[in-house]
C-alpha positions as a printed Julia matrix, in Angstrom:
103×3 Matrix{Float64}:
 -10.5   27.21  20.57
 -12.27  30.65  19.93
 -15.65  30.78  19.66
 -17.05  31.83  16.15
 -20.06  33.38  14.33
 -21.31  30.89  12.24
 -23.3   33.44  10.31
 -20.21  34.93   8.63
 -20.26  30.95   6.93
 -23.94  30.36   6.47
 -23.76  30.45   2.61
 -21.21  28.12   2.59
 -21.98  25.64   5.41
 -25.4   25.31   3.69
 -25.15  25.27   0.07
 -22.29  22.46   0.28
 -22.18  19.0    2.01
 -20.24  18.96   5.25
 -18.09  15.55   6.91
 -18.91  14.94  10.25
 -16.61  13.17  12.26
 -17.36  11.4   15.17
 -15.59   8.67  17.11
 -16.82   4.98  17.48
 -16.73   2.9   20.35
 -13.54   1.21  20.05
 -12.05   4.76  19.11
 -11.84   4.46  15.63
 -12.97   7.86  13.02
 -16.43   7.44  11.58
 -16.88  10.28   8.71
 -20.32  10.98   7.15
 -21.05  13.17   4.44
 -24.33  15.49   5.58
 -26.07  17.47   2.32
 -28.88  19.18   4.06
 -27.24  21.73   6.87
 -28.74  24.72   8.68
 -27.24  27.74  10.4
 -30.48  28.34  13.05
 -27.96  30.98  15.65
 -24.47  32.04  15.78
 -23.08  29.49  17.49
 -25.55  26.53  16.4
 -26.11  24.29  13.14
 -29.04  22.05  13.05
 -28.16  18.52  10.93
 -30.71  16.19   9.94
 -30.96  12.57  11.03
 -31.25  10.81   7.67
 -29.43   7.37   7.55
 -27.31   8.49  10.64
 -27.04   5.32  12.82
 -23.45   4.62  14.04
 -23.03   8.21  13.95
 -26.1    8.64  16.41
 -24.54   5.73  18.85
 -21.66   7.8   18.63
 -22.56  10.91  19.73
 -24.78   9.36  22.72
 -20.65   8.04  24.16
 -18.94  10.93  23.14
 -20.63  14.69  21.75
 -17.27  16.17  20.23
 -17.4   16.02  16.37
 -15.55  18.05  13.95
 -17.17  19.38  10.76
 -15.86  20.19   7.31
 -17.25  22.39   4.84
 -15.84  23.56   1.49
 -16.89  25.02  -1.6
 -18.57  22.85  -4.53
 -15.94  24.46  -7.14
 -12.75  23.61  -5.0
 -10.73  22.84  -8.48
 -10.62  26.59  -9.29
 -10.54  28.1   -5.76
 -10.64  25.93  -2.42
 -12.43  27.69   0.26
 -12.85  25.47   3.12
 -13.23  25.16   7.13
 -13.23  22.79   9.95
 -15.09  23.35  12.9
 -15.22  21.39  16.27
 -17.96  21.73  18.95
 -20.04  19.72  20.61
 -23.77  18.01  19.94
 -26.49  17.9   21.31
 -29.1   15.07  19.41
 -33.14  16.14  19.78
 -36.03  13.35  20.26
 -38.33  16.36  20.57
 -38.77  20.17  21.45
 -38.11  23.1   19.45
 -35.33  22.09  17.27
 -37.05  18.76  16.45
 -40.29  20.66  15.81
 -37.74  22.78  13.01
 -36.49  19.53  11.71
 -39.93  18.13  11.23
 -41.36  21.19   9.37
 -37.95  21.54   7.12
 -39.18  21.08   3.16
Protein backbone atom coordinates (compact mmCIF):
# COMPACT_ATOMS: atom_id res chain seq x y z
CA UNK A 1 0.00 0.00 0.00
CA UNK A 2 1.48 3.51 -0.90
CA UNK A 3 2.66 5.53 1.56
CA UNK A 4 0.69 8.88 2.11
CA UNK A 5 0.97 12.47 3.46
CA UNK A 6 -1.22 12.67 6.14
CA UNK A 7 -1.06 16.43 6.07
CA UNK A 8 -3.13 16.68 2.86
CA UNK A 9 -6.05 15.07 5.63
CA UNK A 10 -5.18 16.88 8.80
CA UNK A 11 -8.44 18.96 8.82
CA UNK A 12 -10.36 16.12 8.45
CA UNK A 13 -8.65 13.38 10.51
CA UNK A 14 -8.85 15.91 13.39
CA UNK A 15 -11.98 17.74 13.43
CA UNK A 16 -14.01 14.30 13.13
CA UNK A 17 -13.93 11.05 15.23
CA UNK A 18 -12.03 8.21 13.62
CA UNK A 19 -12.80 3.96 14.17
CA UNK A 20 -9.92 2.17 14.99
CA UNK A 21 -9.84 -1.29 14.32
CA UNK A 22 -7.79 -3.65 15.88
CA UNK A 23 -7.92 -7.42 16.25
CA UNK A 24 -8.53 -9.36 19.58
CA UNK A 25 -6.97 -12.33 20.73
CA UNK A 26 -9.14 -14.94 19.46
CA UNK A 27 -9.16 -12.92 16.06
CA UNK A 28 -12.26 -11.31 16.30
CA UNK A 29 -12.68 -7.08 15.05
CA UNK A 30 -12.67 -4.73 18.00
CA UNK A 31 -13.80 -1.08 16.64
CA UNK A 32 -13.46 2.05 18.84
CA UNK A 33 -14.59 5.35 18.09
CA UNK A 34 -11.44 7.95 18.96
CA UNK A 35 -12.71 11.94 19.14
CA UNK A 36 -9.49 13.59 20.01
CA UNK A 37 -6.82 12.82 16.94
CA UNK A 38 -3.57 14.55 15.99
CA UNK A 39 -1.59 14.77 12.77
CA UNK A 40 2.14 15.42 14.66
CA UNK A 41 4.32 14.37 10.88
CA UNK A 42 3.43 13.14 7.56
CA UNK A 43 3.33 9.82 8.10
CA UNK A 44 2.27 9.80 11.97
CA UNK A 45 -1.07 10.44 14.05
CA UNK A 46 -0.83 10.58 17.73
CA UNK A 47 -4.30 9.00 19.53
CA UNK A 48 -5.00 9.38 23.02
CA UNK A 49 -5.37 6.57 25.53
CA UNK A 50 -8.73 7.43 27.10
CA UNK A 51 -10.86 4.31 28.02
CA UNK A 52 -8.71 2.22 25.52
CA UNK A 53 -8.20 -1.17 27.28
CA UNK A 54 -8.89 -4.20 24.99
CA UNK A 55 -7.77 -2.05 22.31
CA UNK A 56 -4.32 -1.49 24.19
CA UNK A 57 -4.02 -5.55 24.80
CA UNK A 58 -4.56 -5.61 21.28
CA UNK A 59 -2.10 -3.72 19.85
CA UNK A 60 0.68 -5.19 22.36
CA UNK A 61 -0.26 -9.02 20.05
CA UNK A 62 -0.69 -7.50 16.93
CA UNK A 63 0.25 -3.40 15.79
CA UNK A 64 -1.79 -3.39 12.38
CA UNK A 65 -5.01 -1.29 12.80
CA UNK A 66 -7.00 0.37 10.21
CA UNK A 67 -8.50 3.84 10.73
CA UNK A 68 -11.59 5.57 9.40
CA UNK A 69 -12.25 9.08 9.14
CA UNK A 70 -15.17 10.94 7.50
CA UNK A 71 -16.77 14.14 7.50
CA UNK A 72 -19.37 15.23 10.36
CA UNK A 73 -21.97 16.31 7.47
CA UNK A 74 -21.79 12.91 5.52
CA UNK A 75 -25.79 13.24 4.71
CA UNK A 76 -25.08 16.06 2.20
CA UNK A 77 -21.59 15.06 0.95
CA UNK A 78 -19.59 11.87 2.27
CA UNK A 79 -15.97 12.49 2.29
CA UNK A 80 -14.27 9.70 3.90
CA UNK A 81 -10.90 7.49 4.17
CA UNK A 82 -9.45 4.41 5.57
CA UNK A 83 -6.03 4.13 6.43
CA UNK A 84 -3.92 1.09 7.63
CA UNK A 85 -0.46 1.28 9.30
CA UNK A 86 0.99 0.17 12.09
CA UNK A 87 1.27 1.40 16.06
CA UNK A 88 3.45 2.01 18.08
CA UNK A 89 1.83 2.60 22.01
CA UNK A 90 4.16 5.22 24.32
CA UNK A 91 4.65 4.68 28.30
CA UNK A 92 6.98 7.67 28.02
CA UNK A 93 9.34 9.89 25.78
CA UNK A 94 8.53 12.53 23.47
CA UNK A 95 5.21 11.62 22.17
CA UNK A 96 3.94 10.82 25.71
CA UNK A 97 5.43 14.11 26.92
CA UNK A 98 2.89 15.67 23.76
CA UNK A 99 0.06 13.62 25.04
CA UNK A 100 0.51 14.80 28.58
CA UNK A 101 0.69 18.55 27.73
CA UNK A 102 -2.41 18.21 25.08
CA UNK A 103 -5.40 20.74 26.53
Amino acid sequence: MPKINLNRFKKLIENNAIAVATVNKNGKPHNIAVGYVKVVENDKIIITDVGMKETIENLKRNNNVALVVWNRNWERKCIGYEMKGAVKYFTSGKWKEFVDNLP
